[in-house]
C-alpha positions in Angstrom: 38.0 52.3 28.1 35.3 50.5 25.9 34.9 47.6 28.8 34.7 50.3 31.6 31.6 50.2 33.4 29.5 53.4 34.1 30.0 53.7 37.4 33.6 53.8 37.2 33.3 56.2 34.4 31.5 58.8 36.6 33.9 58.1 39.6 36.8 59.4 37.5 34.6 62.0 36.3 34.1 63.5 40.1 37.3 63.0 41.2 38.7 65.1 38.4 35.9 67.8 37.6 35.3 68.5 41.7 38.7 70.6 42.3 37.4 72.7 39.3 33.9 73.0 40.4 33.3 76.4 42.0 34.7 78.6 38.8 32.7 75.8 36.5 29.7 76.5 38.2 30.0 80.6 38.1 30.5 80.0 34.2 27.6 78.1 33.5 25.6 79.4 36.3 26.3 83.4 36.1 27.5 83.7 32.3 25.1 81.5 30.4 23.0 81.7 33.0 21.9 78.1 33.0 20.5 77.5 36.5 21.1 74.8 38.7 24.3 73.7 36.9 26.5 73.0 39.9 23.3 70.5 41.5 23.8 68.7 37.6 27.8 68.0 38.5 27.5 67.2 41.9 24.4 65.3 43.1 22.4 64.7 40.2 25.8 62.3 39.6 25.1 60.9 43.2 22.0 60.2 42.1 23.4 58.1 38.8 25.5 56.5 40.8 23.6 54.9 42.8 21.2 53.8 40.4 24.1 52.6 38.6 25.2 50.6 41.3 22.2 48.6 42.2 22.0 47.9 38.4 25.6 46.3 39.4 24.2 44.3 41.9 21.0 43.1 40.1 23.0 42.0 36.7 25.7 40.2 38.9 22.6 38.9 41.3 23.9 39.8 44.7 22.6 41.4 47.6 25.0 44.1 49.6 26.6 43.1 52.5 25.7 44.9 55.2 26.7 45.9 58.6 25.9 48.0 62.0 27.6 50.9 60.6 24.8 50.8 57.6 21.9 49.8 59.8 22.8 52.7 61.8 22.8 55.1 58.6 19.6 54.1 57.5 18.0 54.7 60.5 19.8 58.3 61.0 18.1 58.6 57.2 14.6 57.2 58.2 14.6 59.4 61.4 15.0 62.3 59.7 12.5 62.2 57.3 10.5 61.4 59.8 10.3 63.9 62.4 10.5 66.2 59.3 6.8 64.5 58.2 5.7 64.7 62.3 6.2 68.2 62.0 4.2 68.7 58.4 7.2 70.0 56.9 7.8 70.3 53.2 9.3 67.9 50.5 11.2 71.0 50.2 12.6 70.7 53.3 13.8 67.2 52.8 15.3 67.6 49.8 17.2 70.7 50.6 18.3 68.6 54.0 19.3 65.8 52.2 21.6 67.8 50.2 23.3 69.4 52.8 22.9 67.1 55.8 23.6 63.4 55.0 24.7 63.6 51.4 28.1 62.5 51.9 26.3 59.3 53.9 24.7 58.3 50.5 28.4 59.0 48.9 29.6 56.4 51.4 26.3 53.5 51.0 27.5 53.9 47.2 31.5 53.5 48.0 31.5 51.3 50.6 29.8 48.6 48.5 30.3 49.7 45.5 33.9 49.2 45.5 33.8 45.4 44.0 32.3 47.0 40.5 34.6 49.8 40.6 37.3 49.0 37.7 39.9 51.2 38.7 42.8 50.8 42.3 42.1 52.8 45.2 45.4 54.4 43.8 45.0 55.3 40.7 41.7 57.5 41.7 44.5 59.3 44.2 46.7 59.8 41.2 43.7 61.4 39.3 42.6 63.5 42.0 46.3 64.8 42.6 46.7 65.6 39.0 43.7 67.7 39.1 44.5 68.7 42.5 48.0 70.2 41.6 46.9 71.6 38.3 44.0 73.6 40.0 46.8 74.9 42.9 49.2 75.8 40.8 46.8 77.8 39.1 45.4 78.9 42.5 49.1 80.2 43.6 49.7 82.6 40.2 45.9 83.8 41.0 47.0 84.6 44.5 51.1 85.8 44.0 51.3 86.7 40.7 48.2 88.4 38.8 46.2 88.9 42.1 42.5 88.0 42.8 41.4 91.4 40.5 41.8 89.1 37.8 38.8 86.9 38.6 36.6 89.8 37.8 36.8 88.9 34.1 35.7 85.3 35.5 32.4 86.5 36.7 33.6 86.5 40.4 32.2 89.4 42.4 34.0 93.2 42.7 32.5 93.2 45.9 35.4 92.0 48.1 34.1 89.8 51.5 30.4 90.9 50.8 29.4 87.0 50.0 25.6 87.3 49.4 23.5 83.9 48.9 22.2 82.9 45.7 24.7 85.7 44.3 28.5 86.1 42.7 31.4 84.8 44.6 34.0 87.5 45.9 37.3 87.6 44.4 38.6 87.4 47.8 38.0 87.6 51.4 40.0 89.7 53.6 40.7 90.0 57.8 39.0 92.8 59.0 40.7 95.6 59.8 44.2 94.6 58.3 44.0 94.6 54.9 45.2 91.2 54.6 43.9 88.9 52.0 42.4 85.8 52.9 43.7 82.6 50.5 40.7 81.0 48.6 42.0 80.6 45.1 39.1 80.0 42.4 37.2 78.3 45.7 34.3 79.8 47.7 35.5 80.8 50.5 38.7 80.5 52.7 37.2 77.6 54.6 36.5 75.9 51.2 40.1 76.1 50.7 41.2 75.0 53.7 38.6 71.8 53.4 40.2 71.7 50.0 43.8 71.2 50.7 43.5 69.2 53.7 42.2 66.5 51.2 45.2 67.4 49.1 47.4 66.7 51.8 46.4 63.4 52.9 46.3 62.3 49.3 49.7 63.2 48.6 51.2 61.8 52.2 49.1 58.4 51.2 50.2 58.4 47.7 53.7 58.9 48.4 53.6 56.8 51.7 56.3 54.2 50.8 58.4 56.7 48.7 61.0 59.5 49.4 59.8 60.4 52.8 61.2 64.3 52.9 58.8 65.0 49.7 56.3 64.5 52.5 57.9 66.4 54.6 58.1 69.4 52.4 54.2 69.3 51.2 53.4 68.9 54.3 55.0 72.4 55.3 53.8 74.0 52.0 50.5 73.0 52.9 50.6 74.5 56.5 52.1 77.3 55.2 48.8 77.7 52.3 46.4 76.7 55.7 47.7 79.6 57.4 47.1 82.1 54.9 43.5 81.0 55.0 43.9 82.8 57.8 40.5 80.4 59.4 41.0 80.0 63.0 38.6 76.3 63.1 41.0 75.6 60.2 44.1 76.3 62.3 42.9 74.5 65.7 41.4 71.4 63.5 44.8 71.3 62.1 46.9 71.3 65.2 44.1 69.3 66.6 44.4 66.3 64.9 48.7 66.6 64.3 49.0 66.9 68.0 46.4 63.5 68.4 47.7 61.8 65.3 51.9 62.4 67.0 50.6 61.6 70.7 48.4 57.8 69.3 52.1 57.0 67.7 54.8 59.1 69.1 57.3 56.5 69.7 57.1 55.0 66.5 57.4 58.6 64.8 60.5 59.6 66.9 62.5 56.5 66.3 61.9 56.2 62.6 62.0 59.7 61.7 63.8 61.5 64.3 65.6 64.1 62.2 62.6 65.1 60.5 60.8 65.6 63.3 63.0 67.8 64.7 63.7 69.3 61.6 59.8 70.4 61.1 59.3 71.1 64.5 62.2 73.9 64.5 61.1 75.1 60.8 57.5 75.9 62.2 59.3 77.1 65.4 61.1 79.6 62.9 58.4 80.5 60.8 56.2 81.4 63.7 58.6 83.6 65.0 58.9 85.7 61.5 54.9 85.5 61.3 54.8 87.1 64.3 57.2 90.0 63.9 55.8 90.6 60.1 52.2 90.6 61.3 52.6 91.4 65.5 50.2 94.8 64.8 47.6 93.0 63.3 47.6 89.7 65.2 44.7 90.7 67.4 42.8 91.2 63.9 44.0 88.1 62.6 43.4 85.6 65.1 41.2 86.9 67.8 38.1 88.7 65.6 36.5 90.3 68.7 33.1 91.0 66.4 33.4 87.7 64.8 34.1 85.7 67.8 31.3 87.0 69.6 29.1 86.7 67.1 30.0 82.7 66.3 29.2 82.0 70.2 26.2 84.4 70.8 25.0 82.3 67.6 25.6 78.5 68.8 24.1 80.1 72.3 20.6 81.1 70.5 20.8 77.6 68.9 21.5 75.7 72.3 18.7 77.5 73.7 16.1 76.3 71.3 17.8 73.1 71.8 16.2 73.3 75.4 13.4 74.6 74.5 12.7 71.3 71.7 14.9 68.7 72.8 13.1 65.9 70.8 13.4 67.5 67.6 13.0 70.6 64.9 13.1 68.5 61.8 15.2 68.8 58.6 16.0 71.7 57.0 15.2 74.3 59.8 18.7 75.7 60.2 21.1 77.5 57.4 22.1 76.9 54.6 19.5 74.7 54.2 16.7 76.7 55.8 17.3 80.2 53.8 17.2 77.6 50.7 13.6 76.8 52.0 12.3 80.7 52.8 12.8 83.5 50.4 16.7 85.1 51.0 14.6 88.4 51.6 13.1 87.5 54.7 16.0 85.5 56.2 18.7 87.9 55.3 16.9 89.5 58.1 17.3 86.8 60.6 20.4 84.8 59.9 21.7 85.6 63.7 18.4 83.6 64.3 19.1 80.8 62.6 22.7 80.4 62.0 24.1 77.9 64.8 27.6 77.9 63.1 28.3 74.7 64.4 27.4 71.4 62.6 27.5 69.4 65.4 25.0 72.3 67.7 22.4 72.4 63.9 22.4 68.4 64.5 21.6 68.5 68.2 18.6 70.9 67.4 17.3 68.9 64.0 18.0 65.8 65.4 17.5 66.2 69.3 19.2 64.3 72.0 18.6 60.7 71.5 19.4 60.7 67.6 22.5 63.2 68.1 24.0 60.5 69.9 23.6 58.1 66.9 25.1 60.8 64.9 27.8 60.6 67.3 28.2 57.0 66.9 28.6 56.9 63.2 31.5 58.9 63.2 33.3 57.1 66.4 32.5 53.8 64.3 33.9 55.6 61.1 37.0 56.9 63.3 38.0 53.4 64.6 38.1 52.1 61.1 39.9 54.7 59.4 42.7 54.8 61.9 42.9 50.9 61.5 43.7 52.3 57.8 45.1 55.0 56.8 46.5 57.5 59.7 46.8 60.5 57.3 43.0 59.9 56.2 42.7 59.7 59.9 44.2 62.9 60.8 42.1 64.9 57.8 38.9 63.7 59.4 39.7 64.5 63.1 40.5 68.0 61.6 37.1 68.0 59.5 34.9 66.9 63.1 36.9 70.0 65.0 36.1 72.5 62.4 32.5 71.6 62.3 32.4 72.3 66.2 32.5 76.0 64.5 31.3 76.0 61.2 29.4 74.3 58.9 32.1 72.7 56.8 30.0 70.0 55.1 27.9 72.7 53.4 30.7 72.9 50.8 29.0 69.7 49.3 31.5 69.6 46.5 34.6 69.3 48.5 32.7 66.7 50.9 31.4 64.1 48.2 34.8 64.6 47.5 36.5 63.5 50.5 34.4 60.6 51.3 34.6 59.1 48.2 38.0 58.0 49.1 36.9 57.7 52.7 34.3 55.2 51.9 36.4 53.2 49.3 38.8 52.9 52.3 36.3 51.6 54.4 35.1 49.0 51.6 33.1 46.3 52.4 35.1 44.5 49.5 39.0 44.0 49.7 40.8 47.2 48.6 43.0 47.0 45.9 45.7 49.0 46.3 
């Protein structure tokens, strides 16, 4: 531990704190009332990090390697900045859309070629994560099934069940309207957190176990749709059958003929539980996965947004769309609003900051990131296809903890340097 560089220190140190973060945060944050706690954990640590690593690079007197995906990134960083400067907006706006917007990218300069100073396997950072992972869900599950979210009261959470205000408490839970059914969030945010949260779980356990027992896959892997679906987040649902459905049809044959039984042993479990879903919840599936109010409201929203996308197709600059933008204004005046500004889409918010030409960059990025990561890992794979479909309908990134998360093992994978494994 003596020998063990800095940089590998505060690696560990996010891998383990992160799945802990939220009810960290509300301690420190809402109890002691020390402000701006959660930006100390998170990307003040970036920060660190990659000061850290070009100190790496300077003492062992080497220059990064770099390639078109990182030539691309740096001009999707320099663009923004720019057109945020062209339209004489703020240093608040930048820093508030670097936060949100392209902080995972920094997360992946730093991993990507950081990974030859990083004195730790790609493995053992799994194992770390999944210990904290599990210990965090199991305590997640009693919260849920056996003292119930009323407890988190006495952790500072919010009384006020799904009335989520910015800059204010967490609920202790979210429910579906009209059904009185709880929505699954644990100590988390939100049930969209959660579902971020354990689709990272999932991959981690399916590539930490990949050459083991292969029903202990198996059964996770049910457990874990069976925790996604009490989430009860429709983007969660269709990123998740999304990417399964891509991930079986890119490697069907070699699925079927090495694990034929199991296939057809999930495939008629989920055909079973869906059938006792529905006649448990068959009065309340309208509520549960249709949302009249709510769907209509997440497509008159991207509709506004695509409309000032035609009105400004060059650009609107960092910043100018939420979370980021009622970080900017005072939550007074944009509470007001939000149905203005609110695109509830990542992918529409980056059309209208960005405009056309640079949304396509941001398209290329990912297709270059996609490509490798298949090449790599399919599980990792499969998490990220579900991560791009979600963001079609909600802003998934802006749970910044949970995505520094994930691409810290996204980038190691996609290491300039040889992974050890």
């Amino acid at each position: 531990m003596k020998n063990t560089n800095l940089f590998t220190l505060l690696t560990k140190f996010l891998v383990i704190i992160l799945p802990f973060y939220v009810i960290i945060k509300i301690f420190f944050e809402v109890k002691l009332w020390v402000p701006f706690f959660g930006f100390f954990i998170k990307e003040l640590v970036v920060v660190v990090l990659f000061f850290c690593l070009t100190f790496q690079y300077f003492k062992a007197k080497k220059i990064p390697k770099f390639e078109l995906l990182d030539y691309l990134i740096f001009w999707y960083f320099a663009y923004w900045i720019i057109i945020t400067l062209v339209n004489w907006l703020s240093f608040e706006y930048i820093f508030y859309g670097w936060r949100y917007d392209f902080i995972f990218l920094v997360v992946f300069l730093v991993y990507r070629h950081g990974r030859e100073f990083l004195q730790t396997s790609f493995s053992h950072l799994i194992k770390l994560f999944l210990a904290s992972a599990s210990t965090s869900l199991i305590i997640w599950l009693l919260v849920k099934f056996i003292t119930w979210e009323e407890i988190l009261k006495y952790f500072w959470y919010s009384i006020y069940v799904a009335d989520w205000q910015f800059k204010w408490w967490i609920p202790i839970y979210h429910g579906v309207e009209a059904s009185w059914i709880r929505r699954f969030q644990g100590l988390l945010d939100s049930p969209n957190a959660m579902w971020f949260f354990l689709l990272i779980y999932a991959w981690a356990f399916m590539y930490y176990f990949r050459k083991k027992i292969e029903y202990h896959i198996v059964l996770v892997f049910i457990w874990i749709f069976i925790l996604i679906l009490i989430t009860y987040s429709r983007s969660a649902l269709l990123g998740f059958f999304v990417a399964t459905g891509w991930l079986i049809a890119l490697n069907f044959k070699y699925i079927f003929k090495k694990y034929k039984k199991e296939t057809i042993a999930t495939l008629l479990f989920l055909f079973i539980f869906s059938w006792f879903f529905y006649l448990l919840f068959q009065d309340k599936i309208h509520n549960i996965f249709i949302r009249t109010w709510s769907t209509t409201s997440h497509f008159d929203r991207m509709e506004i947004w695509i409309e000032k996308f035609l009105e400004q197709p060059f650009w609107y600059g960092l910043a100018t769309s939420w979370p980021w933008f009622r970080s900017v204004y005072d939550w007074e005046i944009t509470k007001e609003i939000e149905h203005d500004f609110i695109p509830e889409s990542w992918f529409v918010q980056q059309l209208v900051e960005w405009g056309f030409i640079y949304f396509t960059l941001f398209i290329l990025i990912f297709t270059i990131i996609l490509l490798q990561t298949y090449k790599k890992s399919k599980p990792i794979f499969w998490s990220l296809i579900a991560i791009i479909i979600m963001n079609v309908l909600l802003h998934t990134f802006e749970a910044t903890y949970l995505s520094i998360l994930f691409f810290i093992f996204l980038w190691l994978l996609n290491s300039t340097y040889s992974l050890k494994k």
